[in-house]
DODOFI-541589 format. One record per residue (C-alpha): residue number from 1; residue in three letters; x, z, y; chain. Coordinates in nm, 2 decimals, decimal comma. Layout:
<atoms>
ATOM pos code     c1     c3     c2 unit
ATOM NUM  Ala      X      Z      Y    A
...
</atoms>
This chain:
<atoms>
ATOM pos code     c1     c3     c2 unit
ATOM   1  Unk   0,00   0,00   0,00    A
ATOM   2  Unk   0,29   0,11   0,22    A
ATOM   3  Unk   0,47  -0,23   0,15    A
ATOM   4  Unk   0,14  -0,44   0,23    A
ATOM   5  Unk   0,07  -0,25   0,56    A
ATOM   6  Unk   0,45  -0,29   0,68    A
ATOM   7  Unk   0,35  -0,69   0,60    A
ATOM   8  Unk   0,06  -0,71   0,89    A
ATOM   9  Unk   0,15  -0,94   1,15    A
ATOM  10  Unk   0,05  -0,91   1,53    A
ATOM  11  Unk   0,07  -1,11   1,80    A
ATOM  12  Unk   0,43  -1,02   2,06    A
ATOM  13  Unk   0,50  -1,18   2,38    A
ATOM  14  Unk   0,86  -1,26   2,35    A
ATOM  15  Unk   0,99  -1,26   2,74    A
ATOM  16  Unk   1,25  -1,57   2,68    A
ATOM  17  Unk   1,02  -1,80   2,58    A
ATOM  18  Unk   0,72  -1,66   2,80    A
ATOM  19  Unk   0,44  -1,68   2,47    A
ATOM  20  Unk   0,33  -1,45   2,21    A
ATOM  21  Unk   0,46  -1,46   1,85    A
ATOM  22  Unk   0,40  -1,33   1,54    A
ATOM  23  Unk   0,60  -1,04   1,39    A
ATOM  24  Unk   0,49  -0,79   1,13    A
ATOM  25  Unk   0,44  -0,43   1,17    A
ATOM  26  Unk   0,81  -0,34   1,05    A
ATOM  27  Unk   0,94  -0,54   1,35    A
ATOM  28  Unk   0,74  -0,43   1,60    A
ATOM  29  Unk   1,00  -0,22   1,88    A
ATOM  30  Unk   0,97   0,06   2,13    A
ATOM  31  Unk   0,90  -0,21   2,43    A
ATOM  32  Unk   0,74  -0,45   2,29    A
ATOM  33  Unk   0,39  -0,59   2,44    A
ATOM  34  Unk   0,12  -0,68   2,16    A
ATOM  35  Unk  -0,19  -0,79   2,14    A
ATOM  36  Unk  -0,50  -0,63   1,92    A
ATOM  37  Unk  -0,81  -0,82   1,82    A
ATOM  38  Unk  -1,16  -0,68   1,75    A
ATOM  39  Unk  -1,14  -0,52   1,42    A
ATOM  40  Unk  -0,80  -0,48   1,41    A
ATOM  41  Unk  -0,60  -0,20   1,36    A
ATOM  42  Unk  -0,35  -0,07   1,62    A
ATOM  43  Unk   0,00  -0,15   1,45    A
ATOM  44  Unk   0,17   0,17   1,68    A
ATOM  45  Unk   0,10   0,42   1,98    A
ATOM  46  Unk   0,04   0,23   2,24    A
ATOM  47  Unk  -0,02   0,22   2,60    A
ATOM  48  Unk  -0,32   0,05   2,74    A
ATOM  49  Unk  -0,25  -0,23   2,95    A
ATOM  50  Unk  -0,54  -0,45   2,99    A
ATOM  51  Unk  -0,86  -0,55   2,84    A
ATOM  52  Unk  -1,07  -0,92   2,81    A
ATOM  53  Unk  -1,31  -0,76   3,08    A
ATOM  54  Unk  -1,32  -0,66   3,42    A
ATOM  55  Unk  -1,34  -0,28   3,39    A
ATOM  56  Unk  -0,97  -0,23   3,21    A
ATOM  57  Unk  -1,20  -0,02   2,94    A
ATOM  58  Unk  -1,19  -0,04   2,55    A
ATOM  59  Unk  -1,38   0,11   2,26    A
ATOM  60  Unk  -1,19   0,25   1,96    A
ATOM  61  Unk  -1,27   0,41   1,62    A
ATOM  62  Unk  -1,06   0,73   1,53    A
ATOM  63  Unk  -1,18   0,79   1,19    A
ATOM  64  Unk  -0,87   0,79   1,01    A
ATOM  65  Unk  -0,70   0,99   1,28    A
ATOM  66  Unk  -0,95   1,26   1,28    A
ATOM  67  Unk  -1,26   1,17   1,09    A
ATOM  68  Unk  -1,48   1,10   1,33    A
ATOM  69  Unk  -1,65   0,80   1,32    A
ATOM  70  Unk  -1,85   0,74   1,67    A
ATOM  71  Unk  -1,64   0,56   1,94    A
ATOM  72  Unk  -1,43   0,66   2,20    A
ATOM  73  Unk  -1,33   0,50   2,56    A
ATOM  74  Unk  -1,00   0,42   2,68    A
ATOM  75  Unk  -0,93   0,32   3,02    A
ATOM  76  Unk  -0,62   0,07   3,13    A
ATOM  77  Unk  -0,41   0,16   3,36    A
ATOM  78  Unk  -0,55   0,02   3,72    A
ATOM  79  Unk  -0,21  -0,15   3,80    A
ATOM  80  Unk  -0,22  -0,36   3,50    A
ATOM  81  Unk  -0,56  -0,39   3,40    A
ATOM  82  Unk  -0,60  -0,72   3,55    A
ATOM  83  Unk  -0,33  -0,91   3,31    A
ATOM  84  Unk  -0,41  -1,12   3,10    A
ATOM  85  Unk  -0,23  -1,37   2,85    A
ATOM  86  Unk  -0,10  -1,60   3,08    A
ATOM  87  Unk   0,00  -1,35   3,36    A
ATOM  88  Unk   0,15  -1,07   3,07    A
ATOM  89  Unk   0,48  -1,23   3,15    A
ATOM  90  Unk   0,44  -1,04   3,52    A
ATOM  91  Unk   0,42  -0,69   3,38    A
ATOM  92  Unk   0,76  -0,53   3,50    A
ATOM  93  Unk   0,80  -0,14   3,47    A
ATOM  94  Unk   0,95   0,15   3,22    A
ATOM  95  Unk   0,76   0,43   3,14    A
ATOM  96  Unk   0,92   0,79   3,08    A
ATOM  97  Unk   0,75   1,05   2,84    A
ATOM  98  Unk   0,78   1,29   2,60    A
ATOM  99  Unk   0,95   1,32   2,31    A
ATOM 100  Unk   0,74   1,23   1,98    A
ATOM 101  Unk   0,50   1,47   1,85    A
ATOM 102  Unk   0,18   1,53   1,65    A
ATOM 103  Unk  -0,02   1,62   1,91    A
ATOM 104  Unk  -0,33   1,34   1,90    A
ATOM 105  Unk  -0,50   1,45   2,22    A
ATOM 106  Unk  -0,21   1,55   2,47    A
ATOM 107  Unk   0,05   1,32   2,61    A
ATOM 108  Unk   0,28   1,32   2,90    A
ATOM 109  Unk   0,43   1,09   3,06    A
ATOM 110  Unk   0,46   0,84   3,41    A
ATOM 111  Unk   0,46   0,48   3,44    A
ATOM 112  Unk   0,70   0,33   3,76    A
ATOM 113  Unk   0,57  -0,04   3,82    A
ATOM 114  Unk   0,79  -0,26   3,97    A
ATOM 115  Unk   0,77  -0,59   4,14    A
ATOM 116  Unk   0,58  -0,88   4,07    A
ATOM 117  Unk   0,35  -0,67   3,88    A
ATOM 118  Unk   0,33  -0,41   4,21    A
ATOM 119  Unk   0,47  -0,51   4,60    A
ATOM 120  Unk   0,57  -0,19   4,62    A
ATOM 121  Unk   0,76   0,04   4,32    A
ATOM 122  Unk   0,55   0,32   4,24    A
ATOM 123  Unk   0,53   0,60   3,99    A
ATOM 124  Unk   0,21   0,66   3,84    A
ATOM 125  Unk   0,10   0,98   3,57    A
ATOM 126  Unk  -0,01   0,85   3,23    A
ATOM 127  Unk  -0,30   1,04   3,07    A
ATOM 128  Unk  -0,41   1,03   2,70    A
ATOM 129  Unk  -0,67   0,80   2,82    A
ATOM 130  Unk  -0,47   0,53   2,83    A
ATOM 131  Unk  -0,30   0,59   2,47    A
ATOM 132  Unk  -0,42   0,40   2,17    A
ATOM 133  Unk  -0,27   0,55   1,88    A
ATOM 134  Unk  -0,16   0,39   1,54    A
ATOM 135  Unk  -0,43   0,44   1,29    A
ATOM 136  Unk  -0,76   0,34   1,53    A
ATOM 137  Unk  -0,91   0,05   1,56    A
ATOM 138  Unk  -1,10  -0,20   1,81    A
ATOM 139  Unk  -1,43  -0,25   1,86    A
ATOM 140  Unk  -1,68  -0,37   2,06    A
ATOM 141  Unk  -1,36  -0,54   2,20    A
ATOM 142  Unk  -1,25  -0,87   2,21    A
ATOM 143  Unk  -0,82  -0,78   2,28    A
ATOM 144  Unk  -0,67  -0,59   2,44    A
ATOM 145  Unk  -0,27  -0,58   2,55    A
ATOM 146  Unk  -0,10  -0,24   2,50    A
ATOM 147  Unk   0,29  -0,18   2,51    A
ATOM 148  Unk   0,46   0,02   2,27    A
ATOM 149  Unk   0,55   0,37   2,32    A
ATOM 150  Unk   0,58   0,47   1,96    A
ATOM 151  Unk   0,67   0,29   1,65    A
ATOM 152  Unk   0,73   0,38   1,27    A
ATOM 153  Unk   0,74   0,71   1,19    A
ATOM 154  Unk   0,74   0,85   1,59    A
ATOM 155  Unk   0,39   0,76   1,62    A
ATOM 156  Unk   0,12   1,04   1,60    A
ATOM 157  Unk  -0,07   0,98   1,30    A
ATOM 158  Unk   0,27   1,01   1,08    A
ATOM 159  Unk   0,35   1,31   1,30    A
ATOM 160  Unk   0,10   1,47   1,16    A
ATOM 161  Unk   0,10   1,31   0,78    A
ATOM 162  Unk   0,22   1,62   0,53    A
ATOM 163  Unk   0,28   1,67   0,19    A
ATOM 164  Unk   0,00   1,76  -0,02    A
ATOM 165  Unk   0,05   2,18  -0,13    A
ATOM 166  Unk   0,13   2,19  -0,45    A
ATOM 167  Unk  -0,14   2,38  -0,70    A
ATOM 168  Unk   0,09   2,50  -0,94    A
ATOM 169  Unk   0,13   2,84  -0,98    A
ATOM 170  Unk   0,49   3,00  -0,98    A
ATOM 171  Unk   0,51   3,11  -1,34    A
ATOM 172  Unk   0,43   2,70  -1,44    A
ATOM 173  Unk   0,73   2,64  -1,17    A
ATOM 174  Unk   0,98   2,89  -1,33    A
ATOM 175  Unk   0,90   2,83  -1,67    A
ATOM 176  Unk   0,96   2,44  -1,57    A
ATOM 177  Unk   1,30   2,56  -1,47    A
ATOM 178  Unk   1,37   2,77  -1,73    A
ATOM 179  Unk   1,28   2,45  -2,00    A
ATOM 180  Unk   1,53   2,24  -1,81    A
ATOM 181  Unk   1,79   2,49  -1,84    A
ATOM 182  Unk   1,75   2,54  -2,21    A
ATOM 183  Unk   1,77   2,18  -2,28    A
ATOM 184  Unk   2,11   2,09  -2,11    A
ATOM 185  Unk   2,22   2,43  -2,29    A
ATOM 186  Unk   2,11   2,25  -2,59    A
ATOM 187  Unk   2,25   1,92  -2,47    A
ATOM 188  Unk   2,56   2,04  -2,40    A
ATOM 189  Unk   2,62   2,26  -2,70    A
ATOM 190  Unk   2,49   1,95  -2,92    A
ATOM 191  Unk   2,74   1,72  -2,74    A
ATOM 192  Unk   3,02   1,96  -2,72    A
ATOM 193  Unk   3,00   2,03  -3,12    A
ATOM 194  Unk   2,97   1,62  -3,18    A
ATOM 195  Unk   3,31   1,49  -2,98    A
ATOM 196  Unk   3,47   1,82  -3,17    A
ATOM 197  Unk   3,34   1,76  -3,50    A
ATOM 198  Unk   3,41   1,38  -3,47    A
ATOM 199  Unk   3,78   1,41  -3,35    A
ATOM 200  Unk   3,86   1,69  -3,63    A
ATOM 201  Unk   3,69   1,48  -3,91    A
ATOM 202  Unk   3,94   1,17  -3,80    A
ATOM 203  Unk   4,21   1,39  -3,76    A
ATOM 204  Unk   4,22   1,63  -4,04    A
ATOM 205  Unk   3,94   1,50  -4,29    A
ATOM 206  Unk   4,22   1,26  -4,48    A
ATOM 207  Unk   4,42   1,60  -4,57    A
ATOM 208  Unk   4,15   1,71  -4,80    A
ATOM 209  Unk   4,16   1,52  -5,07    A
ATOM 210  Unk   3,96   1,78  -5,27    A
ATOM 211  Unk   3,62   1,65  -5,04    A
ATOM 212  Unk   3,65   1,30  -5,25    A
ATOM 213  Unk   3,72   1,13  -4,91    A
ATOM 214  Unk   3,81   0,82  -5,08    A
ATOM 215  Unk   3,48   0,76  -5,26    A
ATOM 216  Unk   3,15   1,04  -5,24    A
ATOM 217  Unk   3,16   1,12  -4,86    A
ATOM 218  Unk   2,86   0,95  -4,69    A
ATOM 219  Unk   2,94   0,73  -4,38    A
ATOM 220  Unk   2,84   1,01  -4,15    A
ATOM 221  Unk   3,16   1,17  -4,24    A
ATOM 222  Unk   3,38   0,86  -4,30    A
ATOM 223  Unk   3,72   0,95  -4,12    A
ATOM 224  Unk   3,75   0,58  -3,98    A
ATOM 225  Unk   3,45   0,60  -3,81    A
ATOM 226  Unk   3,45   0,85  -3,61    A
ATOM 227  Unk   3,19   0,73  -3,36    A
ATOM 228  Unk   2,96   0,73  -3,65    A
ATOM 229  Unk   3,04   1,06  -3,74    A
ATOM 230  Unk   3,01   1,15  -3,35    A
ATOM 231  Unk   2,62   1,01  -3,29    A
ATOM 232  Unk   2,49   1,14  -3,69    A
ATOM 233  Unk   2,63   1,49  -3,60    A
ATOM 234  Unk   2,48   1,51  -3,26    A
ATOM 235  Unk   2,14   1,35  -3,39    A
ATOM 236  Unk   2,14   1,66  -3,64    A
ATOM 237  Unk   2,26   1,96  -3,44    A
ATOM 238  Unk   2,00   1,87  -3,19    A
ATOM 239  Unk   1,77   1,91  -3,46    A
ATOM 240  Unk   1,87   2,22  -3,62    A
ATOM 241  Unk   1,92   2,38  -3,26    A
ATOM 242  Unk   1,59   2,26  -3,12    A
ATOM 243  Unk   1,38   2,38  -3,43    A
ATOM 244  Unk   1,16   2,76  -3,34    A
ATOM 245  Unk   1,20   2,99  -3,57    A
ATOM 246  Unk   0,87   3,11  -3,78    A
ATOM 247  Unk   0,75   3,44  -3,76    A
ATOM 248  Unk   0,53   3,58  -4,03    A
</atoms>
């Protein structure tokens, strides 16, 4: 799901060529300006620039934010409400705000416009009325332009993502822990006894010639195979070592 998310493509104005083009989630940057259709989810934290109506307002849907499905306004900000896609390339500013957090409903930050988009530079407050957050989407809306504040895992909604508490008791953890230790205590004993048993059968099993080495021994204690005699020996000491004893 992650993968096929990180795949959605938006719209991006690139500034050298002057036109928007289309880049998936993944590339999207802090600074980029994107557009978001009706119906479309927004691809990071945004902030509002414009709308396709007069009034700089938009509606959104926060239900995977918070759960609530009726719709919420946003407003533009009145400096830059009026662009649109063939003025976009006019916007000129740099916002300043805070660092990223989880708070969904509180941000803080200001918004110095600069020529063309202004005559004059000016510094403006940004409330969270202008913020359209990663996770909403837009309706009742035919696009809007929003630049990006946030992107990846800055943005609110993985702010505030957490790992599931985990509903097993503490006896089921240590017991876990205490089964993992047992078996590299058995693995390690079983290995340790193999390479030993291995390297004294090549070495010392041809000096007893009252074993018939020449004729009954098995393979599994054949002298000139002692990788054989390695892998049979730890097959059956993990066996013999891993058996419970029965009670009566």
């Amino acid at each position: 799901q992650d993968v096929e998310v990180n795949n959605r493509t938006v719209q991006v104005f690139n500034p050298s060529l002057g036109q928007f083009q289309a880049r998936t989630w993944r590339d999207i940057r802090v600074g980029d300006i994107i557009i978001v259709h009706k119906g479309e989810y927004f691809p990071a934290d945004l902030l509002f620039l414009s709308a396709e109506n007069e009034e700089g307002i938009c509606y959104i849907e926060t239900m995977q934010l918070d759960g609530e499905t009726n719709l919420k306004i946003k407003k533009a900000v009145d400096e830059t409400k009026d662009l649109r896609h063939d003025s976009i390339g006019n916007f000129s500013g740099s916002v300043t705000c805070e660092p990223p957090n989880s708070r969904l409903y509180q941000f803080t930050g200001k918004f110095e416009a600069m020529p063309p988009l202004v005559q004059a530079p000016r510094v403006l407050p940004l409330s969270p009325a202008a913020m359209l957050l990663r996770g909403c989407s837009l309706c009742n809306t035919n696009r809007v332009y929003g630049l990006v504040i946030y992107a990846g895992h800055d943005t609110k909604i993985f702010m505030n993502s957490t790992q599931p508490p985990s509903k097993r008791s503490r006896i089921e953890r240590t017991v876990d822990r205490i089964i993992f230790f047992m078996f590299g205590l058995l693995f390690s004993m079983c290995l340790t006894g193999c390479i030993y048993f291995a390297w004294w059968t090549a070495r010392y099993m041809p000096q007893h010639w009252y074993l018939g080495v020449d004729s009954s021994l098995p393979r599994e204690y054949d002298s000139s195979r002692p990788g054989v005699v390695a892998v049979t020996n730890f097959i059956t000491a993990f066996i013999l070592y891993g058996e419970q004893p029965c009670g009566t």
